[in-house]
N, C-alpha and C positions, 0 to 999 in steps of 0.2 A: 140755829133754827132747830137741829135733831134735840139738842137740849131741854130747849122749851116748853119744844111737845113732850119730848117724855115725861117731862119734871109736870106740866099739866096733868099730865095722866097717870102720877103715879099713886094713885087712891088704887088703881087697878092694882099694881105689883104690891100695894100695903096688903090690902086685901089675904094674897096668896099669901103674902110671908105670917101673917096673922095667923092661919087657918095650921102654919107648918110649931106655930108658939103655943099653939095646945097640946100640941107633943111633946114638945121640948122648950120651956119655957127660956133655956138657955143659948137656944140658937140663932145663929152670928156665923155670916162669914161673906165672903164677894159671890155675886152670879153675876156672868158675863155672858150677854146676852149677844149674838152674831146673826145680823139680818140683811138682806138688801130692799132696801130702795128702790123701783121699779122708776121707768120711763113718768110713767101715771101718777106717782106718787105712791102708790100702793106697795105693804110689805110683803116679801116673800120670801123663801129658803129662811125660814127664824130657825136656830137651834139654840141652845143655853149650856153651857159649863163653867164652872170654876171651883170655889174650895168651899159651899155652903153643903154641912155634910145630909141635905137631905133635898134626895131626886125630882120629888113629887114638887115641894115650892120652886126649886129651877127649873122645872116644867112648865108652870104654872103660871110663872113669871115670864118666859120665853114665849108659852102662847099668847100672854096679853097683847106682844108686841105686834102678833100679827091683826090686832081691828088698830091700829093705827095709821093714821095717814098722813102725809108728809106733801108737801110743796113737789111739781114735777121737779128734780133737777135740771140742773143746766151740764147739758154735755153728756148725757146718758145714764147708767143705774151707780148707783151707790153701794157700795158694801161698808157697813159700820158694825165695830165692835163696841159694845157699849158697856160700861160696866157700871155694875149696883152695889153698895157697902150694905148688910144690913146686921143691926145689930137691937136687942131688947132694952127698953125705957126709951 
């Protein structure tokens, strides 16, 4: 289900990584985005790191995550690590 939605939504995180390939036409790398899940469905605590060498797209990417929403779970909050490959062409 977390799949899904993300993979729906990710015109958002193209977006950022877009915006980060007018800098540098050649950047490539993972952001791993860490968020929970709330009772509600709703995200909170998002932060973003891994080895994409520029702050502002795992930023950027990281904040998408929190206008997304998600099914209540079953059994209380979720914490998921999610992780993005992004690379140019």
């Amino acid at each position: 289900v977390i799949q899904r939605i993300v993979r729906a939504n990710f015109g958002r995180f193209r977006a950022c990584y877009e915006s980060g390939l007018r800098n540098n036409p050649n950047l490539q790398g993972r952001v791993v985005v860490r968020f929970v899940i709330g009772r509600d469905g709703r995200v909170s605590n998002v932060g973003g790191g891994g080895d994409l060498p520029d702050a502002g797209v795992t930023s950027c990417i990281a904040r998408s995550f929190s206008a997304l929403s998600f099914p209540r779970p079953e059994g209380g909050i979720v914490t998921v690590s999610y992780p993005i490959m992004v690379s140019p062409g």
